[in-house]
C-alpha positions as semicolon CSV with decimal commas, in nm:
position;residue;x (nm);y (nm);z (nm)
1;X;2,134;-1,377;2,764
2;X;1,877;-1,478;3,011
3;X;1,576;-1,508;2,822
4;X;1,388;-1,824;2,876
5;X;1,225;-1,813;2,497
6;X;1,420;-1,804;2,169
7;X;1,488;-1,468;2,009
8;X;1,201;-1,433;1,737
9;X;1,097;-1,229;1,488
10;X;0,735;-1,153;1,331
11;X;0,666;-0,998;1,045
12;X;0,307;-0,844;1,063
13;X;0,094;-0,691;0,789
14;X;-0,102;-0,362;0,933
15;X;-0,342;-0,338;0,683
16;X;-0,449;-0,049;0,469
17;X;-0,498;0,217;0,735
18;X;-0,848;0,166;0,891
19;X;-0,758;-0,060;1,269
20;X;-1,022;-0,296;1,223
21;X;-0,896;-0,414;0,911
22;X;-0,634;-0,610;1,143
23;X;-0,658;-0,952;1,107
24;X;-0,746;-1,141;1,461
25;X;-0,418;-1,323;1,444
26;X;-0,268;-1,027;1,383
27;X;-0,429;-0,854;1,680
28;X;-0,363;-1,202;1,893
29;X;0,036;-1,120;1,820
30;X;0,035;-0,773;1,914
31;X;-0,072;-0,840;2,254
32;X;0,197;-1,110;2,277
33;X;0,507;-0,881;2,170
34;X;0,800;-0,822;2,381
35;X;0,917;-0,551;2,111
36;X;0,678;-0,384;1,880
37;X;0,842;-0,173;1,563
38;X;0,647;-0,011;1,352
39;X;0,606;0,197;1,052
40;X;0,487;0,564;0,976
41;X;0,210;0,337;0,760
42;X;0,079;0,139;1,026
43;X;-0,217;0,296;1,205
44;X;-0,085;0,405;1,557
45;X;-0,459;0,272;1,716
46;X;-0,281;-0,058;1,662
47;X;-0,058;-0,067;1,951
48;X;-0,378;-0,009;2,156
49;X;-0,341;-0,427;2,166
50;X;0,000;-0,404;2,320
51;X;0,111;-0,479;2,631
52;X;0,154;-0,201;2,873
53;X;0,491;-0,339;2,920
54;X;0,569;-0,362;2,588
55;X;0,861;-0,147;2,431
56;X;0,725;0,040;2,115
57;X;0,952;0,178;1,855
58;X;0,865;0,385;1,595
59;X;1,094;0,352;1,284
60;X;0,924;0,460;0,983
61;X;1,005;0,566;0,702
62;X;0,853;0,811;0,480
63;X;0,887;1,094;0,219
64;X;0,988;1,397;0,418
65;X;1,054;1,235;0,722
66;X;1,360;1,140;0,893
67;X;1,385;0,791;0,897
68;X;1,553;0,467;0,978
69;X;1,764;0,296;0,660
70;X;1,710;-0,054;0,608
71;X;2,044;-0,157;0,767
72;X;1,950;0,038;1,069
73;X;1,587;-0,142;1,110
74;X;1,751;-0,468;1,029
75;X;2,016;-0,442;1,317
76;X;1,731;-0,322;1,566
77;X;1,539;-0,630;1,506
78;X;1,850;-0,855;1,573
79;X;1,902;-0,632;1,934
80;X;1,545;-0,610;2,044
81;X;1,482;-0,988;1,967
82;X;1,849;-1,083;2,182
83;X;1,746;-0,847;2,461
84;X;1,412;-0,880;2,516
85;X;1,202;-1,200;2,293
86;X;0,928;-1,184;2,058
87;X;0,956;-0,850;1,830
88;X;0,727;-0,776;1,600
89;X;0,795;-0,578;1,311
90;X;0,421;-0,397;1,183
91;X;0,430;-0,288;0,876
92;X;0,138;-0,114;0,657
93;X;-0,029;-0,294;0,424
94;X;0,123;-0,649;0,310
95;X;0,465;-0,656;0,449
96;X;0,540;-0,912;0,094
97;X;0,404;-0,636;-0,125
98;X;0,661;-0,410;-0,155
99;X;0,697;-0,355;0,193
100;X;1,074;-0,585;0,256
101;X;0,891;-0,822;0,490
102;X;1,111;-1,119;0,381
103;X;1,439;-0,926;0,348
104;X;1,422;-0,834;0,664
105;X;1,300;-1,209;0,801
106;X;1,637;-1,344;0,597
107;X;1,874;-1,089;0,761
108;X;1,688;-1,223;1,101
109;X;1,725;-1,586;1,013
110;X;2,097;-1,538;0,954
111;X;2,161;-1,415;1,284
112;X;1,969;-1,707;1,425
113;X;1,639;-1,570;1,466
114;X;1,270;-1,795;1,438
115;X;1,071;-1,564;1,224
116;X;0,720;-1,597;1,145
117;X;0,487;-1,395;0,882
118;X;0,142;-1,247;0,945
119;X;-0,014;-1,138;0,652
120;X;-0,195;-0,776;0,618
121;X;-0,489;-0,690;0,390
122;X;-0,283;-0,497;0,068
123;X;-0,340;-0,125;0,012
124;X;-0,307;-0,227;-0,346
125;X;-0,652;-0,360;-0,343
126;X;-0,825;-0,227;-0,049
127;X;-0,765;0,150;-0,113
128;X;-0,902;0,110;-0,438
129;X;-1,214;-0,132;-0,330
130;X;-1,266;0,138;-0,035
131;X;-1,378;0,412;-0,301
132;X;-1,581;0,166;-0,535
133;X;-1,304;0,039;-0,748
134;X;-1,237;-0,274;-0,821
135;X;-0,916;-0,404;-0,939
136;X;-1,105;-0,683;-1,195
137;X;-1,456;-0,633;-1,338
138;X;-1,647;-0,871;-1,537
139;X;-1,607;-0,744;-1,919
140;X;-1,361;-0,434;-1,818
141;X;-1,071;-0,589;-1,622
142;X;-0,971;-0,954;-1,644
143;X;-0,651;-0,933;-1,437
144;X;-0,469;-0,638;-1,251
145;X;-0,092;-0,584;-1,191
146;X;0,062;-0,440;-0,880
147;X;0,401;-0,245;-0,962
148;X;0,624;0,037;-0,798
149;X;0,679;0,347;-0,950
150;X;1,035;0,337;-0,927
151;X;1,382;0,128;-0,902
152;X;1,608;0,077;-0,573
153;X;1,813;0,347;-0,795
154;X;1,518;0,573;-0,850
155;X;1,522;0,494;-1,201
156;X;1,108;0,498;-1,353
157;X;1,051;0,122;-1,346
158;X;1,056;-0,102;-1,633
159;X;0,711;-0,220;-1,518
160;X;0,547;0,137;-1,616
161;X;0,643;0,085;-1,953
162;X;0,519;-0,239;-1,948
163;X;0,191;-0,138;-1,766
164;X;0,158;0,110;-2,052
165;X;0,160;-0,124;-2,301
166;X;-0,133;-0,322;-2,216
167;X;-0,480;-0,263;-2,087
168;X;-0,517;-0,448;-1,751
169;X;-0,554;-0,290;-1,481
170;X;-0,257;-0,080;-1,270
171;X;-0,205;-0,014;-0,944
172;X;0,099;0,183;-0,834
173;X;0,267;0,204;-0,511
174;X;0,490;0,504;-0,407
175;X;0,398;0,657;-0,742
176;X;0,289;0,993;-0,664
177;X;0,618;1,159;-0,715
178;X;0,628;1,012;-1,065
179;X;0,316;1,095;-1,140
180;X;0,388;1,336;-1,447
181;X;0,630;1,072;-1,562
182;X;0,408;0,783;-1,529
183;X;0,115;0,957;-1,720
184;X;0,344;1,102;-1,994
185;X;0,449;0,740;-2,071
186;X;0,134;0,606;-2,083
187;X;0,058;0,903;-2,303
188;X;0,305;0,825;-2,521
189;X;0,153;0,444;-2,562
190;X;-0,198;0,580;-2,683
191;X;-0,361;0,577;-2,352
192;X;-0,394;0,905;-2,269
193;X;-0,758;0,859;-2,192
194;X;-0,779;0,542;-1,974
195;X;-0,964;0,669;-1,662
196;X;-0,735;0,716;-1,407
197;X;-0,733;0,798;-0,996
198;X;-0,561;0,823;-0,729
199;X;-0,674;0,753;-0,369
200;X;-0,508;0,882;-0,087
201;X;-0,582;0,766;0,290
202;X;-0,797;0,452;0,146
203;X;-1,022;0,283;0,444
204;X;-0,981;0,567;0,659
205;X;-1,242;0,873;0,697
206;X;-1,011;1,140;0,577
207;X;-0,986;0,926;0,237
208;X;-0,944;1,130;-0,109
209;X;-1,006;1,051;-0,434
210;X;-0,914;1,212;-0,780
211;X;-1,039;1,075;-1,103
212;X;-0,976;1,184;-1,485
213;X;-0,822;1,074;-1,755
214;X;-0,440;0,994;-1,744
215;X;-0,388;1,301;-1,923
216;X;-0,550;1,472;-1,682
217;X;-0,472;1,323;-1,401
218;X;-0,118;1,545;-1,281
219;X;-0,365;1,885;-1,307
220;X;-0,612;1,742;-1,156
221;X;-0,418;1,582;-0,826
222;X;-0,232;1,941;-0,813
223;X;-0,517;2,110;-0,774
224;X;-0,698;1,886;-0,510
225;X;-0,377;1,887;-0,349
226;X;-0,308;1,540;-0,289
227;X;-0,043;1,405;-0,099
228;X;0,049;1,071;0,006
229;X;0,049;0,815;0,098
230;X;-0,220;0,760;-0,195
231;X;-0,207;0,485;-0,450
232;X;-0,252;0,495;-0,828
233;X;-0,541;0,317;-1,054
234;X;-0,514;0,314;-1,413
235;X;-0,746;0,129;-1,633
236;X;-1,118;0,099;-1,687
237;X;-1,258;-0,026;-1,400
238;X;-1,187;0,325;-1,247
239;X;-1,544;0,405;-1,447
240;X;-1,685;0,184;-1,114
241;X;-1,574;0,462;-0,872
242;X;-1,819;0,581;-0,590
243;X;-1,768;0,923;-0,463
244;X;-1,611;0,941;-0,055
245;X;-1,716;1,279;0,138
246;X;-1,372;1,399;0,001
247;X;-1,370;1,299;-0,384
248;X;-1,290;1,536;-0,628
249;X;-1,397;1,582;-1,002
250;X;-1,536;1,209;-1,078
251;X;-1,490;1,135;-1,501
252;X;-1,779;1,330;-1,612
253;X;-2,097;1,153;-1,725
254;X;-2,009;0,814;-1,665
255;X;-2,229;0,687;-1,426
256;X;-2,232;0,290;-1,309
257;X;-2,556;0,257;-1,503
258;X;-2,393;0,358;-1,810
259;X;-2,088;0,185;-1,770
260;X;-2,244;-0,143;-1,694
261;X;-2,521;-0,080;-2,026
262;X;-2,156;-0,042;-2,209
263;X;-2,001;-0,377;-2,053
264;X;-2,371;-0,596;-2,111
265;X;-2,238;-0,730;-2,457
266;X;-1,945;-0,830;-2,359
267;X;-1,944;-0,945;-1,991
């Protein structure tokens, strides 16, 4: 190898869709990459601050969509970084939040790889905040969880039952195929209706929202015909909701006003 810099890996948070939510560092390290891989959630406008001599390679992976495994993604990291430098590996969202940033820094540390980590505004609470959501509230939320729908397995995670169980609030990732699931088991723990939504697209102009209760929530989504990538909200603060050019069927007669009158005594 002839390089005259180490073989390096960073891992680099994309954000939740909309480009300017790139961090500058972030932005700084894209224009500095040899190698830039990316993922089918990482705005493409991003590698607008590559190099023009930079290799790009998309390997996302997505519902649907053929797609790199893990092993495969892991290996090109090791190759790219031996035959060419600095890769970066851009990833949507926070690459720690479900995303395998650090499994894929340790299988790039073993082979003698520097890795570094850039981290990416979360989906988790952007998408909601983008559409008037917040994931605490003073008097309606005083902590939020962030859990994935299902197992490595595909088993319905643990964590939904657990989510069920209590009132803070929920966001789910990758949940949208478990949706009847996920509702029926919150049914099933007296919450059928906790306002719920689901925002697909967050930060970006073609964003969607759906709101209801959770038993309504399935018919609802089904009938707006969303799609992913969207996220999950379940809890109270989903009241807070503002209405996108896209939203769809906002919980009937709960305006902010009366929300916040209900809150006053207890905030």
């Amino acid at each position: 190898m002839s390089l005259s810099k180490a073989p390096r890996l960073t891992v680099l948070g994309a954000g939740p869709g909309d480009p300017e939510l790139l961090t500058l560092k972030g932005a700084r390290v894209l224009g500095e990459a040899d190698v830039i891989l990316y993922d089918a959630l990482a705005n493409n406008d991003l590698l607008a601050h590559a190099r023009p001599d930079a290799v790009t390679v998309f390997v996302g992976k997505r519902r649907g969509l053929r797609s790199h495994s893990q092993d495969e993604i892991n290996a090109l990291i090791v190759d790219y970084a031996r035959q060419y430098g600095h890769v970066v590996r851009l990833k949507g969202g926070d690459p720690f939040v479900f995303g395998r940033g650090r499994e894929e820094m340790l299988y790039a540390e073993e082979h003698g790889l520097l890795t570094d980590y850039i981290p990416g505004i979360s989906s988790a609470v952007a998408a909601a905040g983008s559409v008037g959501i917040p994931v605490t509230h003073r008097g309606a939320s005083e902590g939020f969880r962030v859990i994935t729908a299902t197992t490595a397995t595909g088993e319905l995670s643990g964590s939904v039952s657990e989510a069920a169980s209590t009132r803070t609030t929920t966001v789910i990732l990758m949940g949208l195929g478990e949706l009847k699931r996920i509702t029926a088991l919150y049914c099933q723990h007296g919450q059928a209706n906790t306002p719920a939504a689901i925002i697909q697209n967050g930060t970006l102009p073609n964003a969607r929202l759906v709101t209801g209760t959770v038993a309504e929530l399935p018919a609802r989504a089904a009938a707006a015909g969303i799609g992913a990538p969207a996220i999950i909200v379940i809890g109270e603060v989903v009241r807070l909701a503002t209405s996108p050019a896209e939203v769809t069927d906002l919980l009937p007669g709960l305006s902010f006003p009366a929300f916040a009158a209900a809150y006053a005594e207890v905030a």
